[in-house]
C-alpha positions, 0 to 999 in steps of 0.5 A: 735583412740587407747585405752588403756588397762584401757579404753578397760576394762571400755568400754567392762563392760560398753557395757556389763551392757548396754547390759543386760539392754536391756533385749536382748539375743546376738542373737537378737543384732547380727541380728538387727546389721547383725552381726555374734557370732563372730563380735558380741563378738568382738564388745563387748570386744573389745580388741583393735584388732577389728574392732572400727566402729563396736564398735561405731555402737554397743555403739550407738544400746545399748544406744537406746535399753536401752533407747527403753526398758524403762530404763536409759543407764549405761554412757558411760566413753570412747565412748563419744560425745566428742571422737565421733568426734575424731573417726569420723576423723578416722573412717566412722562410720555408724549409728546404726540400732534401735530394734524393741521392739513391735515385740513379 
């Protein structure tokens, strides 16, 4: 599944507003994730060079924090249910660990 340069920058600012929704730093989301600074940025802009499971593993983590911290998930235009089939022909995708908000 590639994206067009259209559907990358709608999916980086959707990711992004999803993101500071959450009210989490980038640090909190690359452990939960297991990822380092790096995959995480990758993961957050992706640029069609990536790696796209990592994507679909981050879209799925942010849209449960959003949801997790009490708010409403900006939609998702390009990652939706719909291409989630499509991707999983492609892709093993891997299901998306859950932030644990109770922890201080």
């Amino acid at each position: 599944m590639s994206l067009d340069r259209a559907e990358l920058v709608r999916t980086r600012t959707e990711l992004a507003a999803n993101l500071d929704l959450t009210g989490l730093t980038r640090e909190q989301v690359a452990a939960d994730l297991g990822y380092d600074a790096t995959r995480l940025s990758a993961a957050l802009e992706p640029d069609g060079s990536g790696d796209p499971v990592d994507v679909w593993q981050l879209r799925d983590y942010l849209d449960q924090a959003v949801r997790d911290a009490g708010a409403t998930p900006v939609p998702f235009t390009v990652l939706t249910e719909r291409s989630r089939v499509m991707a999983g022909t492609w892709f093993r995708l891997r299901p998306a660990p859950r932030h644990d908000f109770t922890v201080v």
